[in-house]
C-alpha positions as CSV (number, residue, x, y, z in Angstrom):
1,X,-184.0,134.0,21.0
2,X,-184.4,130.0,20.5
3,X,-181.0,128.7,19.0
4,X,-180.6,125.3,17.4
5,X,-177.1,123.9,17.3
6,X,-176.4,121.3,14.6
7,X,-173.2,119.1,14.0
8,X,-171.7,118.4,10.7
9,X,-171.0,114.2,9.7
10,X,-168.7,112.3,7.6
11,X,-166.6,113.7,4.7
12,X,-166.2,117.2,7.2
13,X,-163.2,116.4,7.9
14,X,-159.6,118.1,6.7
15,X,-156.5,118.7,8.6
16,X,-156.0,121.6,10.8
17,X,-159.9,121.0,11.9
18,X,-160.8,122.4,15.9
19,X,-156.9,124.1,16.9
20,X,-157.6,127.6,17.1
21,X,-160.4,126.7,19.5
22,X,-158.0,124.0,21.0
23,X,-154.9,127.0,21.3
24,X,-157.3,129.3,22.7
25,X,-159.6,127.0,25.1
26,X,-158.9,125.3,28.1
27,X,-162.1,123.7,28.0
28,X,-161.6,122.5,24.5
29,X,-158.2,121.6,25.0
30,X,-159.1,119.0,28.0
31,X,-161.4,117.6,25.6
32,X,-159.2,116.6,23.0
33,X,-156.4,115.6,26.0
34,X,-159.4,113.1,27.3
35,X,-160.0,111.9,24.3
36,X,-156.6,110.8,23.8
37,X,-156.4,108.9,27.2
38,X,-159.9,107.3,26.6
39,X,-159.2,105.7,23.2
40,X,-155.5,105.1,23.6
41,X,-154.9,106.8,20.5
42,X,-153.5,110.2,19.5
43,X,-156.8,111.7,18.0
44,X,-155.2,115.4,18.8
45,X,-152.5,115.0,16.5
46,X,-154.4,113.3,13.6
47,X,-157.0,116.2,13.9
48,X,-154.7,118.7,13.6
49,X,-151.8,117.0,11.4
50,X,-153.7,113.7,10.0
51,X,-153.2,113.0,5.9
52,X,-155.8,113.1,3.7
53,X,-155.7,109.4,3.6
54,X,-155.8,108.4,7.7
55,X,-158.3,111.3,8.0
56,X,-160.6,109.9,5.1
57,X,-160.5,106.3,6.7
58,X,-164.1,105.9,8.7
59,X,-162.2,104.4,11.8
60,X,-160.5,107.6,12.3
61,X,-163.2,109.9,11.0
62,X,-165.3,109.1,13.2
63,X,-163.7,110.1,16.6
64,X,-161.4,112.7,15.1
65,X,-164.8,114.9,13.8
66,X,-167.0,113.8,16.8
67,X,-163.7,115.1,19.5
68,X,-164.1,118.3,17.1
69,X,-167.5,119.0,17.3
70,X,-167.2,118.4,21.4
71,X,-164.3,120.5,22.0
72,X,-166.1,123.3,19.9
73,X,-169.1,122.7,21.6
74,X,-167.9,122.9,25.1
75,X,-165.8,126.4,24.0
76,X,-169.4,127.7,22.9
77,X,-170.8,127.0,26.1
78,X,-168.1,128.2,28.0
79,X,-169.2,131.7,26.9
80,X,-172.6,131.7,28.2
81,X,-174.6,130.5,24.9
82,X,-176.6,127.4,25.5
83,X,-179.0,125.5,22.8
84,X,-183.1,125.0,23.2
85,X,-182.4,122.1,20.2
86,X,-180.1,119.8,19.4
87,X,-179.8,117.6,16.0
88,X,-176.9,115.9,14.0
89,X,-176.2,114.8,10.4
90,X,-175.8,111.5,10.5
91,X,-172.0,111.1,13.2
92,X,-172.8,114.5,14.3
93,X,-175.9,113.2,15.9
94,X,-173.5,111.7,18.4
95,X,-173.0,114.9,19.5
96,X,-175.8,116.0,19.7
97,X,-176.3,113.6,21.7
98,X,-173.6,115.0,24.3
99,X,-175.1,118.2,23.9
100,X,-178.6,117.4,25.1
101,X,-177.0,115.5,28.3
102,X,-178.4,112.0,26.3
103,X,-174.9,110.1,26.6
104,X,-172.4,111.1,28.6
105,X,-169.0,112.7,26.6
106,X,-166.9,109.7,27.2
107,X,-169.0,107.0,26.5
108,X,-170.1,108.2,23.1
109,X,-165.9,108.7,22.3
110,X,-166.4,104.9,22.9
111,X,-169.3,104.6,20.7
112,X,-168.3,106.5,17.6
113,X,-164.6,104.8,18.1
114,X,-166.6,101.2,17.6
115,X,-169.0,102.7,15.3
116,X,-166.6,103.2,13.0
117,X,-164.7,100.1,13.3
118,X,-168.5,98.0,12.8
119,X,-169.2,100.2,9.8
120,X,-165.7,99.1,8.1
121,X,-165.5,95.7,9.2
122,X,-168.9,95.6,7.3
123,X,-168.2,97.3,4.3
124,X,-164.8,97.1,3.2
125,X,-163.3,100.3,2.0
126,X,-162.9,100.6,-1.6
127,X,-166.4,98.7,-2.7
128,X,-168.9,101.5,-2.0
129,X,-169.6,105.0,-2.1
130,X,-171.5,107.9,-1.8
131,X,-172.1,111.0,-4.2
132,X,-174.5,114.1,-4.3
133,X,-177.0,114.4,-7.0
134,X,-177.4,118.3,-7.1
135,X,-180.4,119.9,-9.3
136,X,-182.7,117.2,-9.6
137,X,-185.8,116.9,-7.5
138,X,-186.3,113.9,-5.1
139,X,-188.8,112.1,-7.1
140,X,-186.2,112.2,-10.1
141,X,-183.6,110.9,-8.2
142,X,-185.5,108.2,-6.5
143,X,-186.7,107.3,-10.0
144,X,-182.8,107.4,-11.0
145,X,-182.3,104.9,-7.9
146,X,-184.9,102.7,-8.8
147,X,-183.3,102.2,-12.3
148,X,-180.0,101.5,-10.9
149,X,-180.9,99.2,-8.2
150,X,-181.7,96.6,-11.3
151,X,-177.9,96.3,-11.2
152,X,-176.8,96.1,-7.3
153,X,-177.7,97.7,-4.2
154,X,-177.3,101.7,-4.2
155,X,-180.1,104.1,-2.4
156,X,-181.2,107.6,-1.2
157,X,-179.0,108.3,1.8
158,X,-179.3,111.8,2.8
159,X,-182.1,114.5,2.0
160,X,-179.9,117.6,2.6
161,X,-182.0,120.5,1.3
162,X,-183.8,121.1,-1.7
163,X,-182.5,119.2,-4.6
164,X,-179.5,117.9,-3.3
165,X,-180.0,114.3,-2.3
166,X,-177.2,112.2,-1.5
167,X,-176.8,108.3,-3.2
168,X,-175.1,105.4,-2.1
169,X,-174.1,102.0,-2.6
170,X,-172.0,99.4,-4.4
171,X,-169.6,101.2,-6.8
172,X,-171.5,99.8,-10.0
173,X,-174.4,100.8,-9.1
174,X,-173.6,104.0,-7.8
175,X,-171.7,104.5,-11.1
176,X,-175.4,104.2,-13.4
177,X,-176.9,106.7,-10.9
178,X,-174.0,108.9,-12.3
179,X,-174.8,108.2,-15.4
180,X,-178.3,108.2,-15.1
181,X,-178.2,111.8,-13.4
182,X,-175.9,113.3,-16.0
183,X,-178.1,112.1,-18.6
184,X,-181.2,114.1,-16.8
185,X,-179.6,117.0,-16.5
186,X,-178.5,116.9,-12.9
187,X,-176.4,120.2,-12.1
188,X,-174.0,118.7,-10.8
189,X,-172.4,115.0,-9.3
190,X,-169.9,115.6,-6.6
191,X,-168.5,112.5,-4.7
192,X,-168.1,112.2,-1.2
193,X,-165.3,112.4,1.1
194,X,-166.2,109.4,2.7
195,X,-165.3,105.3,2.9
196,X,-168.4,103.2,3.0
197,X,-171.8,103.4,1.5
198,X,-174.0,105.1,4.9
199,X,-177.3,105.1,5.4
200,X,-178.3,102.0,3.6
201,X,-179.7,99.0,4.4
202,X,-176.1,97.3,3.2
203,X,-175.1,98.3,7.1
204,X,-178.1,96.8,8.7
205,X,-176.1,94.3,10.7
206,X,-174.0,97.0,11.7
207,X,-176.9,99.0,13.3
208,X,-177.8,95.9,15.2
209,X,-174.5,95.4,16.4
210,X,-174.5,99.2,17.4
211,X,-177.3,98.5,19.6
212,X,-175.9,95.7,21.6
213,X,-172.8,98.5,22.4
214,X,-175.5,101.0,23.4
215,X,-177.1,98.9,25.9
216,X,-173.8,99.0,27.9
217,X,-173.9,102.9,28.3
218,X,-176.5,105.0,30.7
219,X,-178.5,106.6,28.4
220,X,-181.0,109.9,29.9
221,X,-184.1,111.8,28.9
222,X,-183.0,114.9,26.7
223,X,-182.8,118.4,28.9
224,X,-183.5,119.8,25.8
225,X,-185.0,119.8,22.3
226,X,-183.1,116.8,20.5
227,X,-184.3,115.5,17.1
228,X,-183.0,112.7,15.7
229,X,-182.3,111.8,12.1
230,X,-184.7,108.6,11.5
231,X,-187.6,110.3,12.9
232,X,-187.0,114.3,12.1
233,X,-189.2,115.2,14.8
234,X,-188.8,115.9,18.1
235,X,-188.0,112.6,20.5
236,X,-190.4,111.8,22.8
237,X,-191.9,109.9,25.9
238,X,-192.7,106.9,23.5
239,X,-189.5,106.2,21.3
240,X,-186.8,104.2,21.9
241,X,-183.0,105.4,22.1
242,X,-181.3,102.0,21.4
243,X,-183.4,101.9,18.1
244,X,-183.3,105.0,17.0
245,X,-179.5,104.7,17.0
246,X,-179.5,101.2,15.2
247,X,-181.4,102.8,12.4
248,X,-179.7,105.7,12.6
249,X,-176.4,104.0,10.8
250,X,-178.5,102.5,8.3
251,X,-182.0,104.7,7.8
252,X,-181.7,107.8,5.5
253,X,-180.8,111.3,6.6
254,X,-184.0,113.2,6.4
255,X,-182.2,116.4,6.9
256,X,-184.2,118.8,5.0
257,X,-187.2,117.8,6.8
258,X,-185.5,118.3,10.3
259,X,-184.3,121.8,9.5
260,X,-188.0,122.4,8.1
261,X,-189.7,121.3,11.8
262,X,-186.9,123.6,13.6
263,X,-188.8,126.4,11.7
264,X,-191.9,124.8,12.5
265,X,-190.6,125.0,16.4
266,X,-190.0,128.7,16.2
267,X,-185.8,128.7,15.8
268,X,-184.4,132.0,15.6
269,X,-180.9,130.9,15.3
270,X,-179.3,127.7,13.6
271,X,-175.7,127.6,14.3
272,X,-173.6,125.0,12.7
273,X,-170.5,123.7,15.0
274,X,-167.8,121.8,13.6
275,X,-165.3,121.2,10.8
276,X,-166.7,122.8,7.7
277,X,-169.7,125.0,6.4
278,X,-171.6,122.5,4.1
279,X,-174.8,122.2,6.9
280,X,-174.9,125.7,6.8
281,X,-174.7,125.9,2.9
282,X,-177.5,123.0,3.0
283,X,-179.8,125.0,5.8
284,X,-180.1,128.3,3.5
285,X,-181.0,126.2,0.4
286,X,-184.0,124.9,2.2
287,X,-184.7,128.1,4.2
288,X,-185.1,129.7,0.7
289,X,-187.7,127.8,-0.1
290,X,-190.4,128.5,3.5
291,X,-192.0,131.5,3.2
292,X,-191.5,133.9,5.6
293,X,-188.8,132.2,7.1
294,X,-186.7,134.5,9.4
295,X,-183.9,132.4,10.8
296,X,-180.4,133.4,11.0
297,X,-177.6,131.0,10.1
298,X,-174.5,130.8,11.8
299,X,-171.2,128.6,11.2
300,X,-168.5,127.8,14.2
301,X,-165.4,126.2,13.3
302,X,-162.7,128.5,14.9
303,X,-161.7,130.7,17.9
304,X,-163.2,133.6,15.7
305,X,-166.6,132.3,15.2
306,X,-166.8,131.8,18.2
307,X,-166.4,135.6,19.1
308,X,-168.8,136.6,16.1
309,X,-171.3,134.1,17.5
310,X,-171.3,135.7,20.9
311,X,-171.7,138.9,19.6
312,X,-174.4,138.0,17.6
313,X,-176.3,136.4,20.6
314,X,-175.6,139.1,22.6
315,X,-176.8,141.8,20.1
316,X,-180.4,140.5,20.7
């Protein structure tokens, strides 16, 4: 069986996210006590008892859903079930990053910890944002984009699956694509839980000072499969970490195509591990749509996932 594991991003978040795994874990328990001793900062306790408001702020977002997705991680491989290929939506490519032995744990608490304080000393919070255009093909919304883009800056973000591309940019801009959408019969608008306008080229500084961080870190060769978002293929030989990580904060999420060449790759099993379900939701919407796709989707969030996803590995 060839298992993918994929990690949730931004707007994931809610309070109570990773203690069941943490209460039942040693292993994921020392990750959320190291994390904690790295950053100075009690991450455990705004994971598990954070307010809407500190968790929704990208400077705690950030570490609080990466420490998640780690302590998760290492609770899954604690009971035997290892990945052939990693990937990550946007933050959770951080940890993917950790889970093909790229960046060492530690070092990418550091990262995500100053990623999310160059993304908001960037964009202040408050002037953009980011909302889902659902039932509208790409080629709509990109029209939609184009239209609203006479006003300010606002762009494709993330291509999740199928008719579900994410927009974002200045609020008045933004605010036309709304209108523009409803007008063309979009199924639906639905605003993110997030605090700054990702993925656009309004955080292009902050890539490049993202890559003068990463040169300070050992970065390896994959052991395994990794695909990054910027390129949704494979990484090889030829590419460049630093830069695929710059771009990464401000290149679109080409999400739907990633999950498309794990297919491609022969995945049996995509398993989603983190706070929330909406990758998961995402990966059957485009798995629909390949013919004779047989891949089984999976979602990890608790102590009893967990247990259902051994079972199900074990079954084969």
């Amino acid at each position: 069986m060839k298992i993918a594991f994929v990690f949730p991003g931004q707007g994931s978040q809610y309070r109570g996210m990773g203690k069941t795994v943490y209460d039942e874990y040693d292993v994921a328990k020392e990750i959320y006590q190291k994390v904690d001793n790295v950053t100075n900062r009690n991450i455990t306790e705004m994971c598990f008892e954070g307010t809407d408001e500190e968790l929704l702020s990208t400077i705690n977002q950030q570490p609080t859903i990466h420490t998640t997705e780690i302590a998760i991680l290492n609770a899954v491989k604690s009971e035997g079930i290892e990945p052939d290929i990693a990937a990550g939506f946007s933050l959770g490519e951080y940890a993917a990053l950790v889970c093909a032995d790229i960046i060492n744990f530690e070092d990418t608490v550091q990262l995500v910890s100053k990623r999310g304080k160059i993304i908001q000393d960037t964009i202040p919070q408050g002037v953009g944002k980011m909302v889902a255009i659902i039932g509208l093909d790409r080629e709509k919304v990109e029209e939609i984009v184009k239209e609203a883009s006479k006003i300010d800056t606002v762009e494709c973000s993330n291509y999740n699956c199928p008719k579900n591309v994410v927009v974002s940019g200045y609020n008045d801009a933004v605010d036309k694509v709304i209108e523009l959408a409803n007008a063309a019969g979009a199924k639906k608008v639905s605003p993110l839980k997030v605090s700054a306008p990702f993925h656009t080229t309004l955080l292009k500084q902050a890539g490049d000072k993202m890559a003068k961080e990463l040169e300070k870190v050992e970065i390896r060769k994959p052991k395994i499969t990794y695909i990054p978002n910027v390129k949704a293929e494979p990484f090889d030989e030829s590419d460049d970490q630093i830069d695929i990580l710059n771009k990464h904060i401000w290149y679109p999420v080409r999400w739907e195509e990633t999950v498309r060449k794990m297919v491609d790759l022969g995945v049996d099993l995509i398993v989603e591990i983190g706070p929330s379900k909406t990758l998961t939701s995402n990966n059957k919407y485009t798995l629909d749509t390949i013919k004779n796709a047989d891949v089984k989707l999976m979602s990890v969030e608790t102590a009893e996932d967990i247990k259902k996803l051994k079972e199900a590995v074990k079954g084969q």
